[in-house]
MARROBA-736373 format. One record per atom (N, C-alpha, C, CB): residue in three letters; atom name; x, y, z. Coordinates in Angstrom, 3 decimals, padded with zeros to 6 digits. Glycine has a CB too. Example, Ala and Ser with C-alpha at 12.3 -4.5 7.8 and 13.67 -1.06 7.14 Angstrom:
% residues 2
+-------+------+----------+----------+----------+
| vexgu | timi |        x |        y |        z |
+-------+------+----------+----------+----------+
|   ala |    N |  013.190 | -005.690 |  007.800 |
|   ala |   CA |  012.300 | -004.500 |  007.800 |
|   ala |    C |  013.200 | -003.300 |  007.800 |
|   ala |   CB |  011.308 | -004.473 |  009.046 |
|   ser |    N |  012.850 | -002.250 |  007.080 |
|   ser |   CA |  013.670 | -001.060 |  007.140 |
|   ser |    C |  012.900 |  000.030 |  007.870 |
|   ser |   CB |  014.084 | -000.598 |  005.725 |
+-------+------+----------+----------+----------+
//
This chain:
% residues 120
+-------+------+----------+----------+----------+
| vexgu | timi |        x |        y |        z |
+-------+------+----------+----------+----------+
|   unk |    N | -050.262 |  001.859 | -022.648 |
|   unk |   CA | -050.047 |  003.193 | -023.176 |
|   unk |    C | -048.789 |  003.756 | -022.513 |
|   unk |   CB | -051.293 |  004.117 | -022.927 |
|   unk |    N | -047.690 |  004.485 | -023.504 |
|   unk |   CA | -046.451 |  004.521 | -022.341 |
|   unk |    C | -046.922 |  005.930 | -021.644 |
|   unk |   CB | -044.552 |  004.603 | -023.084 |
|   unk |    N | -046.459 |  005.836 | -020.664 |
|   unk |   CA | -046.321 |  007.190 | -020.179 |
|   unk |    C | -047.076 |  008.627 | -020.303 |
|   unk |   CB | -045.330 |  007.386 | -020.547 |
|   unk |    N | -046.250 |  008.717 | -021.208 |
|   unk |   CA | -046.017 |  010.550 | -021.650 |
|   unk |    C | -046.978 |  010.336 | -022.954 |
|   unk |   CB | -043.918 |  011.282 | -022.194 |
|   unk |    N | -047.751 |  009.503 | -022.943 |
|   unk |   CA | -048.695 |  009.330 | -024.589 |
|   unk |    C | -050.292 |  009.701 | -023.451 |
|   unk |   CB | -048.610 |  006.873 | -025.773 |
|   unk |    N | -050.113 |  011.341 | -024.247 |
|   unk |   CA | -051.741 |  011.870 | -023.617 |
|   unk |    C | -052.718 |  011.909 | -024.470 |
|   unk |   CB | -051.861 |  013.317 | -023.062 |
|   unk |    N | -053.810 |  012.263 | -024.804 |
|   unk |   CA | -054.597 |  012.175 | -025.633 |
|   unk |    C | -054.819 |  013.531 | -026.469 |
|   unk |   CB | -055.622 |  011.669 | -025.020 |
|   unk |    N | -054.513 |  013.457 | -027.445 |
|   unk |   CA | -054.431 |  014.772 | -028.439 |
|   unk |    C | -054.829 |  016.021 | -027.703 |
|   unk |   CB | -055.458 |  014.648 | -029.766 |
|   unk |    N | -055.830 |  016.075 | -027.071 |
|   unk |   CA | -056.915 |  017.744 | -027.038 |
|   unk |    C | -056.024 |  017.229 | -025.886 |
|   unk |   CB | -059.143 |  018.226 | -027.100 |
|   unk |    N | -055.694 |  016.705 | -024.517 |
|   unk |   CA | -055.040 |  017.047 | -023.416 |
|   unk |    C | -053.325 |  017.606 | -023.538 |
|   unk |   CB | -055.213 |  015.793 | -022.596 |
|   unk |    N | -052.842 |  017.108 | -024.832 |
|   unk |   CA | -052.078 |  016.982 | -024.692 |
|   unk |    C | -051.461 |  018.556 | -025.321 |
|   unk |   CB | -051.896 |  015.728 | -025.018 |
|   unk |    N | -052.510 |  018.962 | -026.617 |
|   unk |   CA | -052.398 |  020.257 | -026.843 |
|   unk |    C | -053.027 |  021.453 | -025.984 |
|   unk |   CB | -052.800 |  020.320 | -027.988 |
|   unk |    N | -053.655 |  021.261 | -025.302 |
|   unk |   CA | -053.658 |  022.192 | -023.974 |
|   unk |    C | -052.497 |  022.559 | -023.067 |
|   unk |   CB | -054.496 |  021.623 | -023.080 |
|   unk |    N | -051.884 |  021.055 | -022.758 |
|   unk |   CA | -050.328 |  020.851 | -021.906 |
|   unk |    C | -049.551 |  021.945 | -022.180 |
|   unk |   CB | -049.354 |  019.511 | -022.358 |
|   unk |    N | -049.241 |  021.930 | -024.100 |
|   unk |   CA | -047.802 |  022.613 | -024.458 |
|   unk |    C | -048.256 |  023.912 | -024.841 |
|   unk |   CB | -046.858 |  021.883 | -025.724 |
|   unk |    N | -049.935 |  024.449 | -025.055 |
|   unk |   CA | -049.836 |  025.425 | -024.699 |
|   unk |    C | -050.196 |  026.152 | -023.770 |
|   unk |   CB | -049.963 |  025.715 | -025.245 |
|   unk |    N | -049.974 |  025.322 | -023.056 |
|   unk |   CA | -050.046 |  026.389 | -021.712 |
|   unk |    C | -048.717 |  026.266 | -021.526 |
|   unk |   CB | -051.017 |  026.013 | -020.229 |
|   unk |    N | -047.704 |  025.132 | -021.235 |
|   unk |   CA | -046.499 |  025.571 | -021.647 |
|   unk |    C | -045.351 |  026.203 | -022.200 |
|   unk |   CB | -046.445 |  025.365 | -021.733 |
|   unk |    N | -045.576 |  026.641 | -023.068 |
|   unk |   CA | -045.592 |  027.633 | -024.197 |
|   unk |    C | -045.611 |  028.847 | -023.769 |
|   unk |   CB | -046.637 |  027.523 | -025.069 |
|   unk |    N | -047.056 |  029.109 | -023.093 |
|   unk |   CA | -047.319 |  030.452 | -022.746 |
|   unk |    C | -046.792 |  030.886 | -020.916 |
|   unk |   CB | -049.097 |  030.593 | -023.061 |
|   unk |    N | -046.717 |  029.500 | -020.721 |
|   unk |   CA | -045.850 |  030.501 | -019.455 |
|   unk |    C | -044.431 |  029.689 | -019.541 |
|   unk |   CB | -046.673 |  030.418 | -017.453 |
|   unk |    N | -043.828 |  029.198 | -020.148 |
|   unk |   CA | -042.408 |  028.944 | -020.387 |
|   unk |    C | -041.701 |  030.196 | -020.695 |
|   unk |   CB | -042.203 |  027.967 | -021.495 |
|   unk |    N | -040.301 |  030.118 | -020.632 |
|   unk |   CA | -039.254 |  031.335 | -021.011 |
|   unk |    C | -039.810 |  031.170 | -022.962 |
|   unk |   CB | -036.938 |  030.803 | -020.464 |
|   unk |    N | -039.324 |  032.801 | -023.317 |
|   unk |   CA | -040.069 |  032.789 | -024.750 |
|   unk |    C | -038.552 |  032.526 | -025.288 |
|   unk |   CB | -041.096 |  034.424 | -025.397 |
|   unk |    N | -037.483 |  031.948 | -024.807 |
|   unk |   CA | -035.936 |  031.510 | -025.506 |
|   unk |    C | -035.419 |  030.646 | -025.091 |
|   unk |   CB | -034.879 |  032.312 | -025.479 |
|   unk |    N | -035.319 |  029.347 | -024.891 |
|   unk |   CA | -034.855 |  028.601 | -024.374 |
|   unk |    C | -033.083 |  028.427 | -025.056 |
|   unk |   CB | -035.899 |  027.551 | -024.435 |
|   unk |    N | -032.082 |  028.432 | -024.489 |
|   unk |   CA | -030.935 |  027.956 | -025.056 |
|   unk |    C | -031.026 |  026.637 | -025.618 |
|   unk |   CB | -029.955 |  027.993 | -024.167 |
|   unk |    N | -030.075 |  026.856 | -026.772 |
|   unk |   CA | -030.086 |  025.848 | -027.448 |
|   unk |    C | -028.622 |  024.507 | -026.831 |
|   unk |   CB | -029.992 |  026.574 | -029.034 |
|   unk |    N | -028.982 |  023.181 | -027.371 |
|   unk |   CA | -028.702 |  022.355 | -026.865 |
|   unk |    C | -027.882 |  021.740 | -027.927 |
|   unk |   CB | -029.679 |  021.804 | -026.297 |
|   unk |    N | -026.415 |  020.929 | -027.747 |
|   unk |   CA | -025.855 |  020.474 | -028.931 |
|   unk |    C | -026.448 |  019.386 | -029.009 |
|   unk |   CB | -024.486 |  020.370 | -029.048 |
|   unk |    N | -026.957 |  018.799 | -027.949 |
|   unk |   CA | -027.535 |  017.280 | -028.537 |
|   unk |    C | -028.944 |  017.297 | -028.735 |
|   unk |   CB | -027.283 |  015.991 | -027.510 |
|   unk |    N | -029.212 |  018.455 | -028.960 |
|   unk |   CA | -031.189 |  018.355 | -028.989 |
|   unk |    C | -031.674 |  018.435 | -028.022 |
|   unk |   CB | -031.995 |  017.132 | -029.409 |
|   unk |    N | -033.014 |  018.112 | -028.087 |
|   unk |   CA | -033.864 |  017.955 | -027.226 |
|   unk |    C | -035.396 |  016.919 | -027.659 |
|   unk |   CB | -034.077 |  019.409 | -026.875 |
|   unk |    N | -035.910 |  015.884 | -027.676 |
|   unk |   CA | -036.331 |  014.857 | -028.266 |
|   unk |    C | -037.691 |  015.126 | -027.569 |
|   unk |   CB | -035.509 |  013.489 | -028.097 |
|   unk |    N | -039.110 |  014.849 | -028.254 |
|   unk |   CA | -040.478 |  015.198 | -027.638 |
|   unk |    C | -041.051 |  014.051 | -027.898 |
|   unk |   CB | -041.304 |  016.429 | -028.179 |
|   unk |    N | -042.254 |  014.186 | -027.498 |
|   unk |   CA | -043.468 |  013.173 | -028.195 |
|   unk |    C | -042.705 |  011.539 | -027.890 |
|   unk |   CB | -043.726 |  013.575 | -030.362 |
|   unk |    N | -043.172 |  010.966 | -029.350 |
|   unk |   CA | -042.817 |  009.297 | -029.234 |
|   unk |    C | -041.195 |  009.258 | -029.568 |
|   unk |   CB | -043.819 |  008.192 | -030.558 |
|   unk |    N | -040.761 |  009.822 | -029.870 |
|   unk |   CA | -039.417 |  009.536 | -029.316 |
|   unk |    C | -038.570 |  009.245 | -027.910 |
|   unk |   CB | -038.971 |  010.359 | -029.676 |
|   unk |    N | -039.273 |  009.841 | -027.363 |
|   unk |   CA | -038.830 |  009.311 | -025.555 |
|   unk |    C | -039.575 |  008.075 | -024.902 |
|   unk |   CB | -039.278 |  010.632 | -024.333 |
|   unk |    N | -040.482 |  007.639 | -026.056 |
|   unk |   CA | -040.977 |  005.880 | -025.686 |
|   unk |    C | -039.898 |  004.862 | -025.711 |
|   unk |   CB | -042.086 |  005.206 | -026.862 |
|   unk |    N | -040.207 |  004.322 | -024.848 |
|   unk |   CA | -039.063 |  003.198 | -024.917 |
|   unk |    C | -039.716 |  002.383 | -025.875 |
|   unk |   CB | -038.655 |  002.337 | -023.467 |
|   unk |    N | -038.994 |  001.441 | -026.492 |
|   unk |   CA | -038.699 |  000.732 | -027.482 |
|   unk |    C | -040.149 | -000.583 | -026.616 |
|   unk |   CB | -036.630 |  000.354 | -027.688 |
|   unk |    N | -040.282 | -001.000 | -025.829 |
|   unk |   CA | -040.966 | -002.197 | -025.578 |
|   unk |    C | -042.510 | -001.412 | -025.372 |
|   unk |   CB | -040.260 | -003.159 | -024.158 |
|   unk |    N | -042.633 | -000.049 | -025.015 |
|   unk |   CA | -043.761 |  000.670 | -024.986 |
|   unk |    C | -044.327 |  000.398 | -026.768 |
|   unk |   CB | -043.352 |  002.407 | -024.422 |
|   unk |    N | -043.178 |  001.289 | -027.101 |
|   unk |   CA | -043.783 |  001.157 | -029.219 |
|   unk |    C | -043.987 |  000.005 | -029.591 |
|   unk |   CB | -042.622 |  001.585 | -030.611 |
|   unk |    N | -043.479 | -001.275 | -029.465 |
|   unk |   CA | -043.621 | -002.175 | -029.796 |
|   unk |    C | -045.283 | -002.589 | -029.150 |
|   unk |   CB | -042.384 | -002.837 | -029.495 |
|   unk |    N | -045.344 | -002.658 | -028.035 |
|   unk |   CA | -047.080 | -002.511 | -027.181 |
|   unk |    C | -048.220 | -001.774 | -027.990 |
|   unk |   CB | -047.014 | -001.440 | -025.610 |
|   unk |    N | -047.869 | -000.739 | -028.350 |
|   unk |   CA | -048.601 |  000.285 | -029.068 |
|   unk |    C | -048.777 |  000.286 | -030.488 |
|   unk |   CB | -048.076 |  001.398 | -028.813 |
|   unk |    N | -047.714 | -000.157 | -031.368 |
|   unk |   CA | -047.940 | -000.423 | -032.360 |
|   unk |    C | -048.969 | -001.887 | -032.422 |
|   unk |   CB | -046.675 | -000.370 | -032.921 |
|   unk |    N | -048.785 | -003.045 | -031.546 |
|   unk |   CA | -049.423 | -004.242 | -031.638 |
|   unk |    C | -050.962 | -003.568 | -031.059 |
|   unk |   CB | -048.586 | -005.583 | -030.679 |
|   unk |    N | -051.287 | -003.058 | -030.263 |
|   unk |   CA | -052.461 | -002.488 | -029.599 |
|   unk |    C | -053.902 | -002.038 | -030.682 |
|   unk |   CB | -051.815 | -001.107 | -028.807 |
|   unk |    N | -052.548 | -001.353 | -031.714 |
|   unk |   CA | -053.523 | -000.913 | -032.751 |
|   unk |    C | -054.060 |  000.427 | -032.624 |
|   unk |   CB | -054.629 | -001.784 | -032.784 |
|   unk |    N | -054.296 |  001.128 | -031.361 |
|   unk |   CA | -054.993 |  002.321 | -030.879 |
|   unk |    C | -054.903 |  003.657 | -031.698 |
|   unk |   CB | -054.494 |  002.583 | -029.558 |
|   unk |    N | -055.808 |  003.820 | -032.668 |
|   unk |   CA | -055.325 |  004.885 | -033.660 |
|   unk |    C | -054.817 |  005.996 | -033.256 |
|   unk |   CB | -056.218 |  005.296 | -034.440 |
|   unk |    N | -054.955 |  006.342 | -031.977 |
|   unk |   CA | -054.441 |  007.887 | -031.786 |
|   unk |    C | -053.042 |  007.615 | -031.395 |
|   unk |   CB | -055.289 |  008.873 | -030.548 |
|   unk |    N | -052.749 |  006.689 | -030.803 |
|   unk |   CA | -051.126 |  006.694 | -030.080 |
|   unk |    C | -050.639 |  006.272 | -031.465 |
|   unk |   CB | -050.640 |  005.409 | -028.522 |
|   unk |    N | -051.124 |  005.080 | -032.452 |
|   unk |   CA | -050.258 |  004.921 | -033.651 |
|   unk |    C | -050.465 |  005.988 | -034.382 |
|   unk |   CB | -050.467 |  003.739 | -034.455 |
|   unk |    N | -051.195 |  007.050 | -034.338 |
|   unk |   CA | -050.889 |  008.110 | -035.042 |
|   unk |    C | -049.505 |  008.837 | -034.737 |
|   unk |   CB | -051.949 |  008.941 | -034.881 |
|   unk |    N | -049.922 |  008.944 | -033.145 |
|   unk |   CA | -048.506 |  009.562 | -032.685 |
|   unk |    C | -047.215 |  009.116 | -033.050 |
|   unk |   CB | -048.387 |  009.506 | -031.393 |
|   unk |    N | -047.039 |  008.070 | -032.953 |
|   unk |   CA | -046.117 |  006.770 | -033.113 |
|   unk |    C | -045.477 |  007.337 | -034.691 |
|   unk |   CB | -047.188 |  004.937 | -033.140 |
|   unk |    N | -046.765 |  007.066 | -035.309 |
|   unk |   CA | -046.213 |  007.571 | -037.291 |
|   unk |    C | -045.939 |  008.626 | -037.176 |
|   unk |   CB | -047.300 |  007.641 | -038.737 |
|   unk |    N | -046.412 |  010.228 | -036.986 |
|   unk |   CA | -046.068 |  011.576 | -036.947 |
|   unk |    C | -044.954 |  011.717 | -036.562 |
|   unk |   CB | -046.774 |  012.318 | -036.286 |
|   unk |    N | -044.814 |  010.863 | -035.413 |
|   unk |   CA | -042.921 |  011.176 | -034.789 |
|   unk |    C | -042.263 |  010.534 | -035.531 |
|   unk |   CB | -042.301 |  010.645 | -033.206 |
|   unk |    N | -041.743 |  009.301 | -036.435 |
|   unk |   CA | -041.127 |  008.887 | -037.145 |
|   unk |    C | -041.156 |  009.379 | -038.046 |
|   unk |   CB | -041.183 |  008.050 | -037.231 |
|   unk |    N | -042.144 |  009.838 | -038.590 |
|   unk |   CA | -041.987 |  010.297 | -040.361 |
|   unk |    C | -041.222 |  011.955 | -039.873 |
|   unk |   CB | -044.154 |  010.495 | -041.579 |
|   unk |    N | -041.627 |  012.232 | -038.967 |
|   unk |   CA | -041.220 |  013.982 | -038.962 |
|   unk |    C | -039.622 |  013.583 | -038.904 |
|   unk |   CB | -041.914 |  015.201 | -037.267 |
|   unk |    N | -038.945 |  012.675 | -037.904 |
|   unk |   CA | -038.072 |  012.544 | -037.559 |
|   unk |    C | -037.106 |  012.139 | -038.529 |
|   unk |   CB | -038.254 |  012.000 | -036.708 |
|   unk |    N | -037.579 |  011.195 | -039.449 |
|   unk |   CA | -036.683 |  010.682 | -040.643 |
|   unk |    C | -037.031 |  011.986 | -041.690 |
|   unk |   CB | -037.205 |  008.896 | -041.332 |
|   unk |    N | -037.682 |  012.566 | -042.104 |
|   unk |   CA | -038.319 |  013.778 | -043.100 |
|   unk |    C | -037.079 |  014.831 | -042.720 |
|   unk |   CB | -040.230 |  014.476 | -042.604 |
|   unk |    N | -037.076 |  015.180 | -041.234 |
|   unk |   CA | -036.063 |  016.160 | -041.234 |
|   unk |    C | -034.747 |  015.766 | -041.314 |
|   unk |   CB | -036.154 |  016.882 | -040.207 |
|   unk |    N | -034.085 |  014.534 | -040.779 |
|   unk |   CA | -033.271 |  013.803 | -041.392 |
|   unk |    C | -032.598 |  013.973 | -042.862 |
|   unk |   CB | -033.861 |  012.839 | -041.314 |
|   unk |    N | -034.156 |  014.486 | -043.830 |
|   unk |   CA | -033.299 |  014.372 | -045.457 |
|   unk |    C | -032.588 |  015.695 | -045.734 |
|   unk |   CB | -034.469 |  014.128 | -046.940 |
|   unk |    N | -033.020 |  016.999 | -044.935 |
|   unk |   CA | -032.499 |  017.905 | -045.011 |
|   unk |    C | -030.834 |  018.170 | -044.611 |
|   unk |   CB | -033.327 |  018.472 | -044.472 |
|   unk |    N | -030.429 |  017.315 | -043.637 |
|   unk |   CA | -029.278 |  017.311 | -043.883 |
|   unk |    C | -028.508 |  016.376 | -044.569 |
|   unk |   CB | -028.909 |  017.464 | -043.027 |
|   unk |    N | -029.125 |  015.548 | -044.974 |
|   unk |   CA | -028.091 |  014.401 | -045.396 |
|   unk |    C | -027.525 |  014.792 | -046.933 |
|   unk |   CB | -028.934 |  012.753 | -045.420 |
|   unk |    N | -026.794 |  013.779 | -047.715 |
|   unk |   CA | -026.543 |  013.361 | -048.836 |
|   unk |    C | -027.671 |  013.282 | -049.595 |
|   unk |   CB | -025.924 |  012.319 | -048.775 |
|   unk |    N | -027.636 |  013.432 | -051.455 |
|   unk |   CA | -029.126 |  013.091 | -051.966 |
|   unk |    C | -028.911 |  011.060 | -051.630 |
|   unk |   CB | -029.419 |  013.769 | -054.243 |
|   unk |    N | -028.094 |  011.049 | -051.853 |
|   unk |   CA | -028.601 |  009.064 | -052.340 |
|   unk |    C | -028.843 |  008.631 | -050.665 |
|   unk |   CB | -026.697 |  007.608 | -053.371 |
|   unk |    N | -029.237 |  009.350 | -049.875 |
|   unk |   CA | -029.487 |  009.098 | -048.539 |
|   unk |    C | -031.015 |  009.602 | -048.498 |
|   unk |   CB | -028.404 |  009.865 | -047.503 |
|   unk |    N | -031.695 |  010.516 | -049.523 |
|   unk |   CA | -033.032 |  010.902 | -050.113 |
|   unk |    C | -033.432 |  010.139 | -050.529 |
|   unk |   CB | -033.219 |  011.722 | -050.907 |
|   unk |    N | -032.609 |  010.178 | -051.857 |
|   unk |   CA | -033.343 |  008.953 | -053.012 |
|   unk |    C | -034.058 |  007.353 | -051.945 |
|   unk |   CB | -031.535 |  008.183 | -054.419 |
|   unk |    N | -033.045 |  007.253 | -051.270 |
|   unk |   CA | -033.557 |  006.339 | -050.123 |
|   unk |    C | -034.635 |  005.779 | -049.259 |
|   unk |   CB | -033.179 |  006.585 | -049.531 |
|   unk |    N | -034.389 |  007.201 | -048.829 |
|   unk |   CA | -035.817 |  007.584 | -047.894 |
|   unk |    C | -037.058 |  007.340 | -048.820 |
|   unk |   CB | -035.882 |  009.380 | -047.341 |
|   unk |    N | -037.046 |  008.166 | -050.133 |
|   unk |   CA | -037.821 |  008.466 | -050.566 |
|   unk |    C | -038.103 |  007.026 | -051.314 |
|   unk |   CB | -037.615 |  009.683 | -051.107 |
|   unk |    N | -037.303 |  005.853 | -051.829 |
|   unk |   CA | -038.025 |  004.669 | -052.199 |
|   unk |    C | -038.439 |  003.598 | -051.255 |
|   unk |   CB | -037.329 |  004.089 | -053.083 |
|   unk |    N | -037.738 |  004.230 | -050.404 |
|   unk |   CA | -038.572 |  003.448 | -049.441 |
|   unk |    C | -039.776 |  003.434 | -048.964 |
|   unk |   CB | -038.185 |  003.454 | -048.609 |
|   unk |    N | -040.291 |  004.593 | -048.744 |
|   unk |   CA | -042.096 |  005.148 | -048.326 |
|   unk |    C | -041.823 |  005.459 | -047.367 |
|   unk |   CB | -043.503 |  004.221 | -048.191 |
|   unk |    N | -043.007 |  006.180 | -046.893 |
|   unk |   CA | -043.579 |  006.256 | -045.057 |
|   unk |    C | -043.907 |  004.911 | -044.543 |
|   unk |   CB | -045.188 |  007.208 | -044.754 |
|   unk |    N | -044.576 |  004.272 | -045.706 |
|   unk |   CA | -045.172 |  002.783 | -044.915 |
|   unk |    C | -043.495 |  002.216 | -044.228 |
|   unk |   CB | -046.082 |  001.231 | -046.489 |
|   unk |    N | -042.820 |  002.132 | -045.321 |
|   unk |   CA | -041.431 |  001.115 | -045.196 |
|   unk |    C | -040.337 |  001.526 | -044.303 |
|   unk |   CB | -040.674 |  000.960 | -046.589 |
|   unk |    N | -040.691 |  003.083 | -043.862 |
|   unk |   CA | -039.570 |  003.387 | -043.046 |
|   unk |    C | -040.816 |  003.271 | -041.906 |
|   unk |   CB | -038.516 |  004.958 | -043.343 |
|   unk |    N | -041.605 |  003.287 | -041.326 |
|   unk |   CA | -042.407 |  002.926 | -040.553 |
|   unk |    C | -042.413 |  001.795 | -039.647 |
|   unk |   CB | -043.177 |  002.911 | -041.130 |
|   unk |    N | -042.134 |  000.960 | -040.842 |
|   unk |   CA | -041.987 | -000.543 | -040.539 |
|   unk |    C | -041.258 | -001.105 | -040.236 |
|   unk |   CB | -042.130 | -001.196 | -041.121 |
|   unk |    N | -040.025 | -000.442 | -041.024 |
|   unk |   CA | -038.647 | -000.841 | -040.812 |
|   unk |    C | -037.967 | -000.428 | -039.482 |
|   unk |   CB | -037.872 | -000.306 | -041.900 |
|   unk |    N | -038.713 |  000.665 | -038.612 |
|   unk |   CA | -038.496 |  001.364 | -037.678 |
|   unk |    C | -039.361 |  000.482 | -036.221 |
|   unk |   CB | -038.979 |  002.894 | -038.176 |
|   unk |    N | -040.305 |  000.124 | -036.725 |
|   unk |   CA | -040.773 | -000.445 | -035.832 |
|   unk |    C | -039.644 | -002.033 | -035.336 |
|   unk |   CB | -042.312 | -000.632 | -036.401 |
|   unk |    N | -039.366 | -002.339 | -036.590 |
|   unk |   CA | -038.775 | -004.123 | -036.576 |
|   unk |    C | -037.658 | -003.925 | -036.365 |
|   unk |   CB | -038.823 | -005.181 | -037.911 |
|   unk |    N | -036.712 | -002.455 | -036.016 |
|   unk |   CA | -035.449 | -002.331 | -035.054 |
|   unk |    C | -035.763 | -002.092 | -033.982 |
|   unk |   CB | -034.505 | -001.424 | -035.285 |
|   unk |    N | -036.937 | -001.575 | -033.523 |
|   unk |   CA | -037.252 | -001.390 | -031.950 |
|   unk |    C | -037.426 | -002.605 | -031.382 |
|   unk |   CB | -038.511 | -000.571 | -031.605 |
|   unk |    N | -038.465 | -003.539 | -032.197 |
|   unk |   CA | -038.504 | -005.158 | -031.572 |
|   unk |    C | -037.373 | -005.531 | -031.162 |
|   unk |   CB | -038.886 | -006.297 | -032.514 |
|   unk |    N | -035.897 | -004.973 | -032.183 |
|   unk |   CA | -035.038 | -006.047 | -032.272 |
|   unk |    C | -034.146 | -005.126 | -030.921 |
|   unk |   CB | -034.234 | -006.432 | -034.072 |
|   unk |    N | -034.424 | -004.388 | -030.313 |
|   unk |   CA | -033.609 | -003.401 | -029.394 |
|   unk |    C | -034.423 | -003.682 | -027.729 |
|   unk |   CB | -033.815 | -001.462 | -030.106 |
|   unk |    N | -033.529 | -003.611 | -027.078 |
|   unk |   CA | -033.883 | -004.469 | -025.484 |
|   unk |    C | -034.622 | -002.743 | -025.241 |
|   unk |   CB | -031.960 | -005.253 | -023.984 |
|   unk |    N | -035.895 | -003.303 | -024.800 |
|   unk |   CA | -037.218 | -002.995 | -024.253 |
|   unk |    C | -036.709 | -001.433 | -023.990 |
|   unk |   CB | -037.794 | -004.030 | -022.788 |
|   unk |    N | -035.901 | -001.374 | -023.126 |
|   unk |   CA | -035.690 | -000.025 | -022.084 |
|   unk |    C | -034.928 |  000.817 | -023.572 |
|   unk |   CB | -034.300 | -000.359 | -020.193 |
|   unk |    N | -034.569 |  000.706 | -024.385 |
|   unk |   CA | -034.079 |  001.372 | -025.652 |
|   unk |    C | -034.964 |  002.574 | -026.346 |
|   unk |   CB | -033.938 |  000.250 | -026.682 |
|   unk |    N | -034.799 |  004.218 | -025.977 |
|   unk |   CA | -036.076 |  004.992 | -026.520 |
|   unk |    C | -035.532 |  005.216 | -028.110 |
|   unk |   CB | -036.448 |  006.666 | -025.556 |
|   unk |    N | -036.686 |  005.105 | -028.748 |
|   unk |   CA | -037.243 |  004.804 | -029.688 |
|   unk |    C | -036.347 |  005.927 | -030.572 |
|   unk |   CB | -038.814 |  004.803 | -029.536 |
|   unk |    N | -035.833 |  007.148 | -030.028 |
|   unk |   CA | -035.279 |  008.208 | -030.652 |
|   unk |    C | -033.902 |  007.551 | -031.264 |
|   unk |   CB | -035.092 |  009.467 | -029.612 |
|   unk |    N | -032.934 |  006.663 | -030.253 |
|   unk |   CA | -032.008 |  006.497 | -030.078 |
|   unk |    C | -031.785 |  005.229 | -031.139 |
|   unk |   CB | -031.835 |  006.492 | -028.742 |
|   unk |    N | -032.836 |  004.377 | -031.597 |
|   unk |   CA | -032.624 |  003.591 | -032.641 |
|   unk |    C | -033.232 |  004.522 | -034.165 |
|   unk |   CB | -033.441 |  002.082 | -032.247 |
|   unk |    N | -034.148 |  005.062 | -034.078 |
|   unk |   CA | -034.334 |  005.961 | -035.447 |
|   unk |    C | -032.476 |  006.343 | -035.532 |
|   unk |   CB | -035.705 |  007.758 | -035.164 |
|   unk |    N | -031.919 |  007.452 | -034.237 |
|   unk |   CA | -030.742 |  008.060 | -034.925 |
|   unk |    C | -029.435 |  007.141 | -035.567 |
|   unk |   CB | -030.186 |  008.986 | -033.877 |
|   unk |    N | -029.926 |  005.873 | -034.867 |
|   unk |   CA | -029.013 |  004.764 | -035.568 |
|   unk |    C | -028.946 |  004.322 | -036.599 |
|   unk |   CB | -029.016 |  003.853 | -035.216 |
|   unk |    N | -030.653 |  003.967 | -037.112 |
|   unk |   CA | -031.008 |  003.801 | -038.291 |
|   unk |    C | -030.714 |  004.469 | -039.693 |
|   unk |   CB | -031.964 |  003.839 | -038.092 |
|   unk |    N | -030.628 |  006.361 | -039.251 |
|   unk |   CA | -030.651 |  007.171 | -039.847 |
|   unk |    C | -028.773 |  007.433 | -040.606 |
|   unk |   CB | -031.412 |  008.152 | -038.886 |
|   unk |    N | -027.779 |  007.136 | -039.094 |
|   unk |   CA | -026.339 |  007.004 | -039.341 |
|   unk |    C | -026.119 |  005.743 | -040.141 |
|   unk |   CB | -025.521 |  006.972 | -038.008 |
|   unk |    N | -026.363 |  004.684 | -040.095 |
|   unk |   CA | -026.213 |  003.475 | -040.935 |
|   unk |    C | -027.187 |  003.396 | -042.778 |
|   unk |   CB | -026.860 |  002.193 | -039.723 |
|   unk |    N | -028.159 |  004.335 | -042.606 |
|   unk |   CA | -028.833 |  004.225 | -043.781 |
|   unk |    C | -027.665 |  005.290 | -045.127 |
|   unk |   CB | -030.665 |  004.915 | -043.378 |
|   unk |    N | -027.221 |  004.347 | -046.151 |
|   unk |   CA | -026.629 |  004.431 | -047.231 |
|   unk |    C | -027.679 |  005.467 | -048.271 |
|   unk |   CB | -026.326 |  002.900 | -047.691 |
+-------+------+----------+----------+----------+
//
């Protein structure tokens, strides 16, 4: 299990209690700021996806699909049309079989945003 993968009810307690005693504005950041399964390294997802464990592969899917989903809002349409024939299953999958192909210590954010710059 990597890391930072808590178990749903612990994990929504965490951010709000975070939340509630964090600053209510945080400045904004030009390069983001990346949560959840995106800060898994690439040999963790690959573990987790093979593991099977429905709650972390839940996590695992929620962060990819949110991540490519908001993705369509800025892009091009034939960068939609894309997304969109491809599925959730296929960008799922396809996301998983660049992390295999990416050396272990690689977080998982950093090949989606690759995926996302190279996808036509």
């Amino acid at each position: 299990m990597p890391a930072n993968a808590l178990p749903i009810t612990r994990r929504a307690l965490w951010l709000a209690a975070a939340l509630l005693t964090g600053p209510l504005a945080a400045p904004a950041s030009a390069e983001g700021y990346v949560m959840g399964a995106g800060t898994w390294a690439c040999g963790d997802v690959t573990q987790v996806a093979q593991a099977g464990n429905d709650n972390e592969v839940g996590q695992l899917a929620g962060w990819i699909m949110g991540f490519w989903s908001s993705a369509t809002f800025t892009r091009e349409t034939g960068f939609v049309d894309t997304v969109e024939s491809v599925g959730g299953r296929g960008v799922f999958d396809a996301t998983l079989a660049e992390c295999a192909k990416a050396p272990p210590e690689t977080l998982l954010h950093i090949v989606v945003q690759s995926m996302i710059r190279n996808t036509k």
